[in-house]
N, C-alpha and C positions, 0 to 999 in steps of 0.2 A: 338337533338344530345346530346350525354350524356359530352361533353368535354366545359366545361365553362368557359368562361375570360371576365372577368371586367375589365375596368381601370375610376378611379374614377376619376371626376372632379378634376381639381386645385383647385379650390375655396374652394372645401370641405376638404382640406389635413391641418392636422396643419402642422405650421412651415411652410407651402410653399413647403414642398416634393411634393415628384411625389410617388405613389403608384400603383401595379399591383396585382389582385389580382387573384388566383387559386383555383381551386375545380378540385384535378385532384385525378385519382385511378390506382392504382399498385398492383403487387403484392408481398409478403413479399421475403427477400432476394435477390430481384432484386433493382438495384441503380438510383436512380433519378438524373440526373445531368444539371445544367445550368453553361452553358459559355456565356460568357460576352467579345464582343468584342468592342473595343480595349480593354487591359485592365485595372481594373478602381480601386479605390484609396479607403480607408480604408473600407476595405471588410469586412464584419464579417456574418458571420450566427448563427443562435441559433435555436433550435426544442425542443418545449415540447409534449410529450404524452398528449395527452387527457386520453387514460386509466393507468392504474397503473403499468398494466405489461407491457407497450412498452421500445421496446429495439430498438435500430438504432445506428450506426456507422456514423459520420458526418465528413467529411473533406473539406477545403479550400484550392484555390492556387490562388495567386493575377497574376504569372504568369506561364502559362502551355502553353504545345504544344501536343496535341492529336494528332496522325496520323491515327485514326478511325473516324476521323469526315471530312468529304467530304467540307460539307457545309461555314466551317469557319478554311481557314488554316491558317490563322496568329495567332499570339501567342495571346493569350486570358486567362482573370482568371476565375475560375472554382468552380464549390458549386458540393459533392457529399455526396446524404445521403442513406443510407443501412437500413431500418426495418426490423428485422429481426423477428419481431412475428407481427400476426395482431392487428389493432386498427385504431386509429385516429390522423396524427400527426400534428400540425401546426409549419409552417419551415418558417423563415422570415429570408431575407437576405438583408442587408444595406450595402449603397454603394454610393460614388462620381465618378462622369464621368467630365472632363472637357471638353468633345465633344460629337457629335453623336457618337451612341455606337449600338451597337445592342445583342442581343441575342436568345440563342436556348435552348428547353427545350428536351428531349430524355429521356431513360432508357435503361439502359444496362442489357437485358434481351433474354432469349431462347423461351420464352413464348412469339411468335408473334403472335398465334391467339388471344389469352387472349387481348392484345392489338388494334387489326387488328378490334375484334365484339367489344371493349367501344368505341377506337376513331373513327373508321370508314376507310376505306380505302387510308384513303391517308397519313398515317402513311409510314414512307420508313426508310427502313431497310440497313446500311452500317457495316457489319460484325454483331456484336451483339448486336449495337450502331439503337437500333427503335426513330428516331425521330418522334417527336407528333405533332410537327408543323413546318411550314417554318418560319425563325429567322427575329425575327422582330426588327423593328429601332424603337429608343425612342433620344428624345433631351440632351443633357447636363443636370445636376444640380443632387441633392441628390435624390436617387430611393432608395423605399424598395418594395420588391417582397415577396408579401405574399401568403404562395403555405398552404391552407388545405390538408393534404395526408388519402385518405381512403385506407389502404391497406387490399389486403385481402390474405387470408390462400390459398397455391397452392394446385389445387385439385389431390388428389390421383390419377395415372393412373388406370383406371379402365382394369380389368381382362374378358375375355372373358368367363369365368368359373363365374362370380361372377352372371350374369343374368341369370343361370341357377338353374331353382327351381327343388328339389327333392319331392319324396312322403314322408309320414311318413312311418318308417319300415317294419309297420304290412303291408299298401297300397302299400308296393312297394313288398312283400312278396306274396302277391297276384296278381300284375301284374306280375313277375318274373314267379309267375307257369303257369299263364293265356299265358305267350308268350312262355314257355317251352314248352305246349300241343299242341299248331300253329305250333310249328319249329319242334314238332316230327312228326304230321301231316304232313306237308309240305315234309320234310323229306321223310316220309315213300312213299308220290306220287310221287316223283322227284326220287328216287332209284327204285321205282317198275316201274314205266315206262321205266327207262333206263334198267334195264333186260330186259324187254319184247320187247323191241329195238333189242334187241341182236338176238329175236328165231324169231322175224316177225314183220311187216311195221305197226307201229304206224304211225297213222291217224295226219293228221297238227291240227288235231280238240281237240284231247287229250293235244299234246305241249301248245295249247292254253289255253285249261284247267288248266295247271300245272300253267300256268306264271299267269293265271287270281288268282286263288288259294292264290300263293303267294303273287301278288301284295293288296288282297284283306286282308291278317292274316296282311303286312304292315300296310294298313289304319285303320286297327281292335286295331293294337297295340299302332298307334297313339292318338286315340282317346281315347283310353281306360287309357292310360296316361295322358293327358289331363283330363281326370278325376277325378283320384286320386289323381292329383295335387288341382284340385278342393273342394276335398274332406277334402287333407291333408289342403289346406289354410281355411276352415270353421270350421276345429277343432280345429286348433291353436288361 
């Protein structure tokens, strides 16, 4: 599962914190947020870029009330960070609780499948508010919440026009006449039968003829395209 959580021994923590640690992926312009319930006493966060060019927007509230969040409606404090270009960010956030506390990790985002194929399905969606996990409980005493952010670039909506290959000029100059002389053909049997319609009883065997004819210059034209696309992709 691509979605990681540590929480590291006591024993191992200086000072006697409690530490949580993150390896989560977003994507840029979209908002990362944890609430913290009930909420808890000298809050700070800080986020450094790993690369040069990261950009991000970070805000705190020791006391908030979201009405987009189902899961936790009592008033709770609040971390939100915005990347707005990709890279690598590490977000650390410190904090005293003098009780059980719990909290939820989410992103405020329109891009649910992006989320839906990393975390997996059981991600749940309350407006635009994707939580990532169900909010979990931690003890009293000093917490920092160390979140690595790999964020990545949103991808272009792709164009139904953009998968489609053309020939080179000259290759498409030559299919263009090769399908002109089919469609004058074609043409010329599809109007000379319909005269002959008019002075006397054309045979079911001739109509047949005709559609064979055409459906036959179709598969000629296909393939003959297919070709020159072949053609044009070995000379490029």
């Amino acid at each position: 599962m691509a979605f990681y959580f540590l929480l590291l021994d006591a024993s191992l923590l200086i000072g006697g914190g409690n530490i949580e640690r993150y390896r989560l992926k977003m994507l840029e312009n979209d908002i990362l947020t944890i609430y913290l319930s009930p909420p808890v006493e000298n809050l700070s966060a800080k986020c450094t870029p790993i690369n040069q060019n990261g950009v991000y927007s970070l805000s705190i509230a020791t006391r908030y009330l979201d009405p987009y969040v189902m899961r936790m409606r009592r008033e709770v404090s609040a971390v939100w960070i915005q990347p707005t270009k990709p890279g690598i960010y590490n977000l650390t956030i410190r904090f005293f609780s003098n009780q059980t506390w719990e909290y939820l990790l989410g992103v405020y985002s329109r891009n649910y499948d992006f989320y839906s194929d990393y975390y997996g399905k059981r991600v749940e969606v309350n407006k635009f508010f994707i939580e990532l996990q169900d909010p979990l409980s931690r003890n009293m005493g000093e917490w920092t919440i160390s979140i690595m952010l790999i964020v990545e670039r949103v991808a272009a909506p792709s164009s139904i026009f953009s998968s489609i290959k053309l020939p080179t000029p000259v290759n498409f100059a030559i299919f263009m006449a090769v399908l002109g002389l089919m469609a004058y053909m074609n043409s010329f049997l599809i109007i000379d039968t319909y005269f002959k319609s008019k002075r006397e009883m054309i045979s079911r065997s001739r109509w047949i003829l005709v559609a064979l004819a055409a459906f036959i210059s179709i598969l000629i034209a296909y393939q003959l395209y297919g070709f020159m696309i072949q053609l044009s992709s070995a000379g490029s």
